[in-house]
KOLKENU-412559 format. One record per residue: residue in one letter; x, y, z of N, C-alpha, C, CB in turn. Coordinates in steps of 0.1 Angstrom, whole numbers, padded with zeros to 4 digits, always signed. Glycine has a CB too. Example, Ala and Ser with C-alpha at 12.3 -4.5 7.8 and 13.67 -1.06 7.14 Angstrom:
BEGIN
A+0132-0057+0078+0123-0045+0078+0132-0033+0078+0113-0045+0090 S+0128-0022+0071+0137-0011+0071+0129+0000+0079+0141-0006+0057 
//
This chain:
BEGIN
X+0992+0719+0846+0989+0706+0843+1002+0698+0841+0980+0705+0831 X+1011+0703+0834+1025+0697+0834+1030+0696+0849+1034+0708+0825 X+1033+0700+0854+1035+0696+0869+1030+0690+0874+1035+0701+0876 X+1014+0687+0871+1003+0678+0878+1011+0665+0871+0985+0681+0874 X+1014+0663+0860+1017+0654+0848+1027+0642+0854+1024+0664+0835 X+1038+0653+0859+1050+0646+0864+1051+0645+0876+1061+0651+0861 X+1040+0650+0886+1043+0646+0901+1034+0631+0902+1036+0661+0914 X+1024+0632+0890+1015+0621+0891+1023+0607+0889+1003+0622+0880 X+1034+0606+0880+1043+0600+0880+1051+0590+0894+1049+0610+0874 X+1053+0603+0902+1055+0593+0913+1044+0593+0924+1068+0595+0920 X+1033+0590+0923+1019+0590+0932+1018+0604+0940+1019+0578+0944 X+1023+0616+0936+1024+0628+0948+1011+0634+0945+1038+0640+0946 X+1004+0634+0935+0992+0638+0933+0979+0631+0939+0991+0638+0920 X+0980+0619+0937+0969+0612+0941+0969+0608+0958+0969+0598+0931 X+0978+0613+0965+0982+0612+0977+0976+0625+0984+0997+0612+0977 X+0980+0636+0976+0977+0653+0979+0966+0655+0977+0984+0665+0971 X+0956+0647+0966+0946+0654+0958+0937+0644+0965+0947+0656+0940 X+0932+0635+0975+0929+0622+0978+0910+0628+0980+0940+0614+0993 X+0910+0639+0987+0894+0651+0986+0889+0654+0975+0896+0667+0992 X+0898+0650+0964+0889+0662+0953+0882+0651+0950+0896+0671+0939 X+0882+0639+0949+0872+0632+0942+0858+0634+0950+0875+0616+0941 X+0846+0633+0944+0834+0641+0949+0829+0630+0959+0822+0645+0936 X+0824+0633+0972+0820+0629+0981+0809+0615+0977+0815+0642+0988 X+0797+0621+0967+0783+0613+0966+0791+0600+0959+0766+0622+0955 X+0806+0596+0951+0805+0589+0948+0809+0574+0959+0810+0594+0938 X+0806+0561+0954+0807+0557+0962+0825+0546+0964+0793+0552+0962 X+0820+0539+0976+0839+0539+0976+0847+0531+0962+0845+0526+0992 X+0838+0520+0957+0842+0521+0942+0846+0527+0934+0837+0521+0936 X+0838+0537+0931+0834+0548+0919+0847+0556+0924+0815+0558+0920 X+0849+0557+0941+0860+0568+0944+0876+0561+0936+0862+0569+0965 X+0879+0549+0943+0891+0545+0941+0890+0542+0924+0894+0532+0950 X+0882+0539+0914+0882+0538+0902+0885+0554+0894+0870+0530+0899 X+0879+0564+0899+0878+0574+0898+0899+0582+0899+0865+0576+0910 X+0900+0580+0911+0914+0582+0921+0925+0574+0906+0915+0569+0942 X+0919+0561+0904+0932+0556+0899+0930+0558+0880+0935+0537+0906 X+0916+0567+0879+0919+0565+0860+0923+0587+0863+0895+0558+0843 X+0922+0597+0871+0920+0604+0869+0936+0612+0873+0909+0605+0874 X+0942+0604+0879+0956+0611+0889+0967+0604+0875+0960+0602+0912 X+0962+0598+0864+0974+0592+0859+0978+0607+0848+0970+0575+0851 X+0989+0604+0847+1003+0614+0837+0989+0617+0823+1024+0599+0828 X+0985+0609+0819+0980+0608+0804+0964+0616+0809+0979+0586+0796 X+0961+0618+0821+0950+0621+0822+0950+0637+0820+0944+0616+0833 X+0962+0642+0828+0967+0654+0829+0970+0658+0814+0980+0654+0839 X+0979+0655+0804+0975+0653+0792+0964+0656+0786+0975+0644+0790 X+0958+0647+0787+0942+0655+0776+0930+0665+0782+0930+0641+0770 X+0932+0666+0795+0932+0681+0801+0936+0693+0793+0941+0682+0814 X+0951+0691+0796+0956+0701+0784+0954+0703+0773+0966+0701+0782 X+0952+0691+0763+0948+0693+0757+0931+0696+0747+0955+0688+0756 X+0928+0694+0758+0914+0704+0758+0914+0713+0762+0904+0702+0764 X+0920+0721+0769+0922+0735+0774+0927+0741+0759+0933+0738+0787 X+0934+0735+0751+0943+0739+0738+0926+0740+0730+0959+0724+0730 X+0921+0729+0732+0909+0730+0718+0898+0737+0719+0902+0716+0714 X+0892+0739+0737+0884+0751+0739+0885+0761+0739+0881+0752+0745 X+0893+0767+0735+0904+0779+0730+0901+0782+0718+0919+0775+0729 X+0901+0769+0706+0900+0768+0693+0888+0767+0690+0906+0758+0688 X+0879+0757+0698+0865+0764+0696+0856+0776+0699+0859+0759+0699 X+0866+0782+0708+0857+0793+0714+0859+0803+0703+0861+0798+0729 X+0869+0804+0697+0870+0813+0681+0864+0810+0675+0880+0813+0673 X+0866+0802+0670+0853+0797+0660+0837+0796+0664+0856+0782+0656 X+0833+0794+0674+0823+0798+0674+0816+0811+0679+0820+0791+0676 X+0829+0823+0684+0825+0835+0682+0824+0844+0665+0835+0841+0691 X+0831+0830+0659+0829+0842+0643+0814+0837+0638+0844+0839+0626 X+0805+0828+0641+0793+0828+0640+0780+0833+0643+0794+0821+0642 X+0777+0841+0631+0771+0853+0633+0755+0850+0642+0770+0859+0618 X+0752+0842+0634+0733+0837+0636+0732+0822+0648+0724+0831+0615 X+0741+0821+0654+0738+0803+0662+0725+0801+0669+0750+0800+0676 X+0716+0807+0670+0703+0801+0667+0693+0790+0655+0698+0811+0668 X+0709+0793+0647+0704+0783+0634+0707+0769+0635+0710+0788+0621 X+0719+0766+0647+0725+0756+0648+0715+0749+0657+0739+0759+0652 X+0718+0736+0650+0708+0726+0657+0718+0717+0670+0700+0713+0643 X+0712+0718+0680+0716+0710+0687+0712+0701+0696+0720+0715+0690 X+0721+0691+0706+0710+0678+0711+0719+0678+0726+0712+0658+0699 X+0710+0675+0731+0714+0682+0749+0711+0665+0758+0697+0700+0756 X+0724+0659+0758+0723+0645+0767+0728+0643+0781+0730+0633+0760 X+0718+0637+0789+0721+0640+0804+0719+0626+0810+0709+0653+0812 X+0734+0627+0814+0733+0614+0821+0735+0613+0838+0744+0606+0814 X+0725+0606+0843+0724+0609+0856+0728+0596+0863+0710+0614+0858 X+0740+0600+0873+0745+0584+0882+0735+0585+0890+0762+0582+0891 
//
Protein backbone atom coordinates (compact mmCIF):
# COMPACT_ATOMS: atom_id res chain seq x y z
CA UNK A 1 0.00 0.00 0.00
CA UNK A 2 2.95 2.28 0.50
CA UNK A 3 3.99 2.00 -2.96
CA UNK A 4 0.41 2.22 -4.10
CA UNK A 5 0.66 5.54 -1.79
CA UNK A 6 3.49 7.13 -3.80
CA UNK A 7 2.96 5.95 -7.35
CA UNK A 8 -0.63 7.44 -6.80
CA UNK A 9 1.10 10.61 -6.31
CA UNK A 10 2.04 10.91 -9.84
CA UNK A 11 -1.25 9.36 -11.50
CA UNK A 12 0.68 5.77 -12.18
CA UNK A 13 -1.97 3.96 -10.28
CA UNK A 14 -5.08 5.33 -11.53
CA UNK A 15 -3.64 4.91 -15.12
CA UNK A 16 -2.58 0.98 -14.36
CA UNK A 17 -5.49 0.21 -12.14
CA UNK A 18 -8.18 2.01 -14.70
CA UNK A 19 -10.33 -2.12 -14.62
CA UNK A 20 -10.53 -2.47 -11.11
CA UNK A 21 -13.29 -0.16 -10.63
CA UNK A 22 -16.38 -2.54 -10.88
CA UNK A 23 -17.98 -2.81 -14.20
CA UNK A 24 -22.15 -2.40 -12.91
CA UNK A 25 -21.02 0.99 -11.81
CA UNK A 26 -22.05 3.64 -13.97
CA UNK A 27 -19.69 6.14 -15.96
CA UNK A 28 -20.22 8.61 -13.03
CA UNK A 29 -20.03 6.47 -10.15
CA UNK A 30 -16.75 5.08 -12.27
CA UNK A 31 -14.81 8.37 -12.66
CA UNK A 32 -16.00 9.59 -9.05
CA UNK A 33 -15.06 6.29 -7.77
CA UNK A 34 -11.29 6.41 -9.99
CA UNK A 35 -10.68 9.91 -8.56
CA UNK A 36 -11.69 9.52 -4.52
CA UNK A 37 -10.11 5.89 -4.52
CA UNK A 38 -6.45 6.10 -6.46
CA UNK A 39 -5.65 9.17 -4.11
CA UNK A 40 -2.22 8.87 -1.60
CA UNK A 41 -4.67 9.38 1.60
CA UNK A 42 -6.91 6.58 0.34
CA UNK A 43 -4.02 4.10 0.27
CA UNK A 44 -3.48 5.39 3.84
CA UNK A 45 -6.52 4.37 5.62
CA UNK A 46 -6.37 1.04 3.81
CA UNK A 47 -3.41 0.55 5.83
CA UNK A 48 -4.59 1.65 8.34
CA UNK A 49 -7.32 -0.65 8.64
CA UNK A 50 -5.36 -3.55 7.85
CA UNK A 51 -3.34 -2.22 11.30
CA UNK A 52 -6.94 -2.18 13.22
CA UNK A 53 -8.32 -5.50 11.81
CA UNK A 54 -5.53 -7.03 13.21
CA UNK A 55 -6.43 -5.34 16.55
CA UNK A 56 -9.77 -6.42 16.38
CA UNK A 57 -9.35 -9.69 15.38
CA UNK A 58 -7.52 -10.18 18.90
CA UNK A 59 -9.79 -8.93 20.73
CA UNK A 60 -12.41 -10.49 19.60
CA UNK A 61 -10.83 -13.88 19.63
CA UNK A 62 -10.35 -13.47 23.58
CA UNK A 63 -14.20 -13.43 23.73
CA UNK A 64 -15.34 -16.35 25.09
CA UNK A 65 -19.44 -16.48 24.66
CA UNK A 66 -20.15 -13.83 21.35
CA UNK A 67 -23.49 -15.08 20.96
CA UNK A 68 -24.20 -12.71 23.75
CA UNK A 69 -23.19 -9.78 21.68
CA UNK A 70 -25.91 -7.94 20.16
CA UNK A 71 -25.64 -6.97 16.82
CA UNK A 72 -27.29 -4.83 13.77
CA UNK A 73 -26.70 -5.97 10.22
CA UNK A 74 -27.21 -2.74 7.50
CA UNK A 75 -27.43 -3.31 3.82
CA UNK A 76 -27.17 -0.92 1.51
CA UNK A 77 -28.14 -1.65 -1.92
CA UNK A 78 -26.99 0.81 -5.17
Amino acid sequence: MKLYKFLSSFGIVRLLADGAIHPSYSETYHELNAAIVFQGKSFDAICKEIVAMEAIDQEVSTIENQSDIPATVIVIEI
